[in-house]
N, C-alpha and C positions, 0 to 999 in steps of 0.2 A: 669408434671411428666417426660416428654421426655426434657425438658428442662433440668432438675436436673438431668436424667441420663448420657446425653452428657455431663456437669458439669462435673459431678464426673469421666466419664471416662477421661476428658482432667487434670482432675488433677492427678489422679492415673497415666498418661502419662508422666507428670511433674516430676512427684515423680520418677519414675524408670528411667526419663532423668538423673536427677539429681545424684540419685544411681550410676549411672551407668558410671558417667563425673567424679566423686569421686573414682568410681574403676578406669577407667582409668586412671589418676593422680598418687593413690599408685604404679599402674605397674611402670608407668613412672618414680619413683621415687625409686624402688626397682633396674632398670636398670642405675641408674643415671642420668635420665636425668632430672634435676631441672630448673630454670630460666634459671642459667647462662648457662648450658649444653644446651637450648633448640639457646641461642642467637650463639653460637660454631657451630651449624650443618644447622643454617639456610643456604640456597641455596645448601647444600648437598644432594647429590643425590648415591645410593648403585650402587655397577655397576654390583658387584657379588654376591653374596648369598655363594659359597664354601669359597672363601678366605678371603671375605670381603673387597674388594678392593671399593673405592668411588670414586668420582668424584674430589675431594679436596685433598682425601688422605691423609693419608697414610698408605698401597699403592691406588697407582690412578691408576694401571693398574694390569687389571687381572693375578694373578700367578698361575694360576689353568692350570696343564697341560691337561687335560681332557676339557679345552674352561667353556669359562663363562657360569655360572649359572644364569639368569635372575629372580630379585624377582619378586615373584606371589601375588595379593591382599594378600593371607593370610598371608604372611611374615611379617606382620608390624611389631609385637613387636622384630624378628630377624631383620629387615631393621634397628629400633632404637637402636639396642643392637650395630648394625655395626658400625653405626653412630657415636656413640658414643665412641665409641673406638677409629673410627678415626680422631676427635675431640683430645679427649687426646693424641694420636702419635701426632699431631699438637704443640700439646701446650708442650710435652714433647719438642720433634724438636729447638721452640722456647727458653724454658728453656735452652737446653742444647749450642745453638749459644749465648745467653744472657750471660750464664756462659762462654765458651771462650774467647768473646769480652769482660770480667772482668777479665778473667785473663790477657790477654792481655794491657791492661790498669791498673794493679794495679801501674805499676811505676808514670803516671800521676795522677793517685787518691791522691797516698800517698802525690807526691807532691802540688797536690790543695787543698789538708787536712791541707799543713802544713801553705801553704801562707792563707787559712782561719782563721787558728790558731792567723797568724799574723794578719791580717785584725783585729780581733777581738781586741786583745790586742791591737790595736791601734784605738779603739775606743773608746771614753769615754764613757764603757759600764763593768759591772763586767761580767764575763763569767765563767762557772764551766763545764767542761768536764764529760759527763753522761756516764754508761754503757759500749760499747763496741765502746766509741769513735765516733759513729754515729749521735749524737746530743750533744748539749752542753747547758746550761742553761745563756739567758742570760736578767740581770738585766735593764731595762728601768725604768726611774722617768716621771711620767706621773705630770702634772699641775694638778690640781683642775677643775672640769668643763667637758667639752664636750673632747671626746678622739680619733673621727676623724674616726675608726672601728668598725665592725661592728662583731659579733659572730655567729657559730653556734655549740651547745653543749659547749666545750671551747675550739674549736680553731676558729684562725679568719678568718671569711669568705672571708672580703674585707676590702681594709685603701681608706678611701674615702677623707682625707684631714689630715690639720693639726689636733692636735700636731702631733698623732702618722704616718701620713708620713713624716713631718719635722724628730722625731725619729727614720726612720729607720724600722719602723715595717713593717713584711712582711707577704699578703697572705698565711695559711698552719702552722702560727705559731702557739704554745699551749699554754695558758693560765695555769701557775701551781703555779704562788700562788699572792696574794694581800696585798702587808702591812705584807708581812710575815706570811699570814693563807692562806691556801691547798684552791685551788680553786676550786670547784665542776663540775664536767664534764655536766652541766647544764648551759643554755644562762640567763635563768630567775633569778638561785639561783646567779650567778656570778653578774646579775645585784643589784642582792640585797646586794650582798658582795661589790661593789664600792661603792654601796649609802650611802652604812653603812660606811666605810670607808672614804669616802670624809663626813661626816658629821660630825665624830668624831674627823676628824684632821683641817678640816674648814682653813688651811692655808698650802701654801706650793707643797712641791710636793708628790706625793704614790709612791711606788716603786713596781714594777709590774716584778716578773719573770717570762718569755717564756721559751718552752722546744724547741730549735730550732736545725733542721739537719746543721752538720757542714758545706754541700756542697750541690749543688742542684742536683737533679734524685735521692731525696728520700722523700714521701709523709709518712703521719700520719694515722695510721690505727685506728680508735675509738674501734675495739673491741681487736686486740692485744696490744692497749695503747703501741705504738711507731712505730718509723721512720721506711719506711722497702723500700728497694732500686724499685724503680718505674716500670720500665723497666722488673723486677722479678717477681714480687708479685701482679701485678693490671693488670686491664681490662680496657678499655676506659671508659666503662660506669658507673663502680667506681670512675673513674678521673671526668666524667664528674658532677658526685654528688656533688664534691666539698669538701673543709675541712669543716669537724664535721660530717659527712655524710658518707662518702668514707671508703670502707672494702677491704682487701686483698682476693686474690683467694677464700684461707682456709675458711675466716671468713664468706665471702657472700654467699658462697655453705653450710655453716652449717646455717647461717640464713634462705636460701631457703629451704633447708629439716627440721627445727625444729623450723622455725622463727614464 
């Protein structure tokens, strides 16, 4: 009997840990601080409690004419509120020197858009201009047989040999369509679509279009389905996901609150 009541109080202990690791989360997640918010304010440290001044900043130094406020134990959920805020003054910061340095550079973009343009056209490659000019579609003939890459979702993760390094195919490209049929944003369905494909024509070569960024420093976002400038939009540890994988800002802060 003493056994089973120890039991049951360590589980009833469990239970209201748990409760209780589940409330803290919602706060956390009502003040914004989700995954990506929590990897932003690591080694962050609040320095004031009036002005919210942090260690990382911004600000990093007390503005409080009345002298710093030191936080007390009980200020956690204000310490995170601070945090976080100054977290975003960061990445606003970032944002806004990213956007100068592009203005700054549009006259070199326009013109590495345009020798791309040429590159292209002088490949024996059909090329189609998508969108807002940010990618462009272009057409490869793939042989019969083994393809040299490798996928994830539909784009390619890696070109590990021939054909498709001999053609030209590049890590971060998108698979969009096979033989002329819409290619599924799936590694398995896409594999079932060549097989079928290479079965049916049994000679020859397949014609494979990519959705590809016309210039490099712009990656493939899988949940806005397109190219979006690198340096803008991602985080390292989005980058480091890889194509078929990898989400913008936007996209992996609303996966981490509703994912």
């Amino acid at each position: 009997t003493t056994k089973a009541a120890a039991l049951a109080i360590r589980k009833g202990g469990q239970k209201e840990a748990i409760s209780a690791k589940k409330d803290a989360h919602a706060r956390d997640l009502e003040i914004g601080l989700n995954a990506t918010m929590q990897k932003l304010i690591k080694g962050d440290v609040v320095l004031c409690m009036g002005c919210g001044a942090t260690q990382m900043g911004p600000p990093s130094v007390c503005e409080c004419e009345a002298g710093r406020t030191k936080p007390k134990p009980e200020d956690e959920d204000a310490c995170k509120i601070a945090l976080v805020a100054a977290a975003k003054g960061r990445m606003r910061l970032t944002k806004d020197a990213a956007q100068k340095d592009a203005i700054k550079s549009q006259g070199s973009v326009a013109s590495a858009r345009a020798k791309k343009k040429e590159g292209l056209n002088a490949l024996d490659l059909d090329a189609q201009h998508q969108g807002d000019d940010v990618e462009v579609q272009v057409v490869v003939e793939f042989p019969i047989g083994k393809l040299g890459m490798s996928m994830e979702r539909n784009a390619v993760s890696a070109v590990s040999g021939p054909p498709a390094l001999e053609l030209g195919i590049k890590k971060g490209w998108v698979l969009a369509e096979v033989a002329g049929e819409e290619a599924p944003a799936s590694k398995v369905q896409i594999g079932a679509l060549i097989m079928k494909t290479f079965k049916e024509q049994k000679t020859g070569n397949v014609k494979f279009t990519f959705r590809t960024p016309i210039m490099d420093g712009y990656d493939f976002c899988r949940a806005c389905n397109k190219y979006l400038d690198t340096k803008e939009h991602y985080e390292e540890a989005q980058l480091a996901a890889g194509p078929g994988k990898q989400m913008c800002y936007g996209c992996a802060d609303f996966a981490d609150m509703f994912g």
